[in-house]
Structures are given as structure tokens and as C-alpha cells.
N, C-alpha and C positions, 0 to 999 in steps of 0.2 A: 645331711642337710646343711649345705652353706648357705645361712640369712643375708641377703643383701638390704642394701637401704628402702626406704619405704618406694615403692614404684619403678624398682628396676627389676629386670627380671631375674628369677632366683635359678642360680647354678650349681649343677650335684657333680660329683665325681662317680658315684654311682646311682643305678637307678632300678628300683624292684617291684614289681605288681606283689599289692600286700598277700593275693588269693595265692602267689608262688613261692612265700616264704617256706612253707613245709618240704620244700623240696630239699632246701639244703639244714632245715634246723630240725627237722621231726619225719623221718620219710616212713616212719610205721607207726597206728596206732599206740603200739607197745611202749613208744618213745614217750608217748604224753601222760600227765599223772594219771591215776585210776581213779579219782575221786572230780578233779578239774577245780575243785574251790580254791580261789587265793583271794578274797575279800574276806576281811574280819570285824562282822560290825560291833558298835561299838558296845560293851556288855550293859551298861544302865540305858542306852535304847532298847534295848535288845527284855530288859527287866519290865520296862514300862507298856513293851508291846505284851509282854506275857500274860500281864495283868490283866489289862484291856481282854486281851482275846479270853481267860477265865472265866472273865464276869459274863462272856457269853452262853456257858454251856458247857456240856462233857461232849459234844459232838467233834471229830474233826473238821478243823479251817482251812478251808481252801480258798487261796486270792485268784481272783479275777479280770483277764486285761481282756476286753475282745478285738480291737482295731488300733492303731498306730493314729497318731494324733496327726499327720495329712495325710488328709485324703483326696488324690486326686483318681479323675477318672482313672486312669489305671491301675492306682496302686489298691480301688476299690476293691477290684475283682478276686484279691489275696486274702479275702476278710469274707467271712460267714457271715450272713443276716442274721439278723438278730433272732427269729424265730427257731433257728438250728441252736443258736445257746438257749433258748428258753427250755430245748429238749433237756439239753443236758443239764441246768440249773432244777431241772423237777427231778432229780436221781435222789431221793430221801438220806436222811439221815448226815445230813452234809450245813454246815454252817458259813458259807459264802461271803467273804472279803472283798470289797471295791479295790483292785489296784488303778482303775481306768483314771490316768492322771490330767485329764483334763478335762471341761463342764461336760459332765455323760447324765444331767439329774433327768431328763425326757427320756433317754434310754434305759437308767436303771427302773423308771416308775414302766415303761413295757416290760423291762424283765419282770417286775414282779408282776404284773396283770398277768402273761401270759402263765406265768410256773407258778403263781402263786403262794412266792415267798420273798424271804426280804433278804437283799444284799446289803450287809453292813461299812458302814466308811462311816469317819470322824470328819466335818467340815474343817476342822482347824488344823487337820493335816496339809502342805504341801507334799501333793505327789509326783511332780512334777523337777522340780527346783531342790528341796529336803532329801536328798540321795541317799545321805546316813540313815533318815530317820525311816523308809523306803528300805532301806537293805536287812536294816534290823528287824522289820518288819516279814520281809520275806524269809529270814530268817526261821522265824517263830511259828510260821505258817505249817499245816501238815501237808500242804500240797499246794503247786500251783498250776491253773491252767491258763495261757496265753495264748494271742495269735503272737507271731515274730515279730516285736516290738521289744524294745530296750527294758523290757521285765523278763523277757527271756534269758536275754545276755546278763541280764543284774541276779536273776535265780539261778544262772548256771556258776556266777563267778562263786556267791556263796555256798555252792554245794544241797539246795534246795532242790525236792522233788518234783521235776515237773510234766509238764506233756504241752508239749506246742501244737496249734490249733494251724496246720501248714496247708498253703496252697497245692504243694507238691515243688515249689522253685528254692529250696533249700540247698545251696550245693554243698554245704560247710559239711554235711554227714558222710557223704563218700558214698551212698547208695546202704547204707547202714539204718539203724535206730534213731543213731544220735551223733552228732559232731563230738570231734577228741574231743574238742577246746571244751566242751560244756557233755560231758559222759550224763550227769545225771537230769537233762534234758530231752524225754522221749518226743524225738518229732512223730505227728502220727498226721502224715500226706494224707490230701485227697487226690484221690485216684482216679482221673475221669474215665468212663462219664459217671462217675459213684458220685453219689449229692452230698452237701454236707451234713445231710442230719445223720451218714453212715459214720462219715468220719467220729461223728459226737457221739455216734453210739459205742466206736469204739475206745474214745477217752472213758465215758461213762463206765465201760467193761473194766477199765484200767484201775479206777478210782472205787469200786467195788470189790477188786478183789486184792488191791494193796492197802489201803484205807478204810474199809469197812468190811474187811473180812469176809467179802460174800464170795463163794464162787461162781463163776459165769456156767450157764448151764450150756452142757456140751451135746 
């Protein structure tokens, strides 16, 4: 990248679509780490969320992003209603984290009307802008479930367990589970014309029998 002055136009000697780099730096699976964490949040964040999450219970915590903070008509149509996560928000035995980093207070008060529980979040957190304090967080967490929004990318850089809530337009996986760059992110597509509450039931399946020990009846 050679920077030119402010308002001329900027000239490369070379030039790479970012989605073609693996061609010449990782051309197998094999090549990329087993694990994919290179974030290290910072350990007295990381103490402070521990605490907090404690005083809530012996249950496992599971953070929560459902939508990408714009939304336009298109980008809608990549995002479950809200009524598909109430499904999955009523899986018992589960203690539910706010990651949604921007004003979501009308749609957490649906979530709990519909599942009839509570989603926890601290007001004097920024989730948003606070990335350390957000990484640490995700960190501490026993699972995360997301649509593809930068909680995903932020769970997979730490090594956090997660499950992406996918449209199906993920190319980063290769027709796999999950993208190298992020191993311990299981995308779980919808598959049309499957509805989303199928997709939820199979996160729900996921979170049952890695986290709560249950097995899915066969």
C-alpha cells in the first residue's frame, strides 16, 4: 500500500482480493492453527467478568448476539426473528449473556415475554466501542451463540465455543462446519426451505449435549 497525499489517488505495485490470499499463504486446512485463537484478553478483565458471571449461578453462560447493528432491507433477510431465538432461549438449564452491542432493551423485554426468562447485561458496560472489555468477556463465557456479526469474529479470535446462527452465505467455511481462520466457530446454515426454528433446534441440540450434558434422543 503506497499512501499518497490526502485526495490523490492511491497507487499499489501489487494488488490482492483479501478472499484470495489462502491461495498462496494456507492452501490446506492443515496449514492453519488447530485451535485459531490469537487474542489474549487482558487477565484482570478477564477476573472481573468471572466474578460477575459467579454471582449469577452454577448454571452455564451463554452470550447472546442475534442481528448485526445495520440493518438494511437486505441484510435483514440473514438474521432469524426474533421468535426463532425465543425457541432457543427456552432450552432450560442455560444462563443467557446480552452481547447485542447496541440499544436491543424492546427486544430483550420480547425475549423474555416470549421464553420466559431473563437475559443478563450490565448497563455500564460499552459493547460496542469497550473491545477488551467484550473479549474478556467472551472469554469467560461457556458458550456463545451469534448471528455473523463481529462477536463471531471476536469468539473465534479468542478460542471461545461457539455456534453461528447462518443464513447459509458463509463462504469463509469451504462447505465444512466451520472456517480455518475461526475452527472453534460451528456455523450451523439454514438450509432452505428449512425455517429457522429448525436451524435453532439444531443449535439447541448442540448446547445440550456439549454444555449440559444431555444427549439428543436418537
Amino acid at each position: 500500500d503506497r499512501r499518497e497525499e490526502p485526495g490523490t489517488e492511491a497507487r499499489w505495485d501489487w494488488h490482492s482480493p483479501l478472499g484470495s490470499l489462502p491461495r498462496w499463504l494456507r492452501r490446506k486446512r492443515s496449514d492453519f492453527p488447530a485451535n485459531g485463537a490469537y487474542l489474549v484478553p487482558d487477565p484482570a478483565r478477564r477476573a472481573r467478568w468471572r466474578a460477575r458471571l459467579d454471582a449469577l449461578g452454577p448454571e452455564p453462560t451463554i452470550g447472546l448476539c442475534w442481528r448485526s447493528g445495520l440493518l438494511t432491507p437486505d441484510r435483514r433477510r440473514h438474521y432469524a426473528p426474533l421468535t426463532a431465538w425465543a425457541r432457543l432461549l427456552a432450552v432450560p438449564g442455560v444462563t443467557w449473556i446480552c452481547l447485542q452491542y447496541d440499544e436491543c432493551g424492546d427486544e430483550l423485554a420480547t425475549f423474555e415475554q416470549l421464553a420466559g426468562i431473563r437475559i443478563h447485561r450490565w448497563p455500564d458496560e460499552d459493547l460496542k466501542n469497550d473491545l477488551e472489555s467484550v473479549a474478556a468477556l467472551v472469554a469467560e463465557l461457556d458458550g456463545i451463540v451469534t448471528a455473523p456479526t463481529a462477536i463471531s469474529s471476536l469468539a473465534g479470535a479468542v478460542g471461545a465455543r461457539t455456534w453461528q446462527v447462518d443464513s447459509g452465505s458463509d463462504w469463509t467455511i469451504g462447505g465444512e462446519r466451520a472456517s480455518p481462520w475461526f475452527p472453534t466457530v460451528e456455523v450451523v446454515p439454514r438450509r432452505l426451505p428449512e425455517s429457522w426454528d429448525a436451524v435453532m433446534d439444531r443449535v439447541a441440540g448442540g448446547i445440550r449435549s456439549s454444555l449440559l450434558g444431555r444427549a439428543e434422543p436418537g
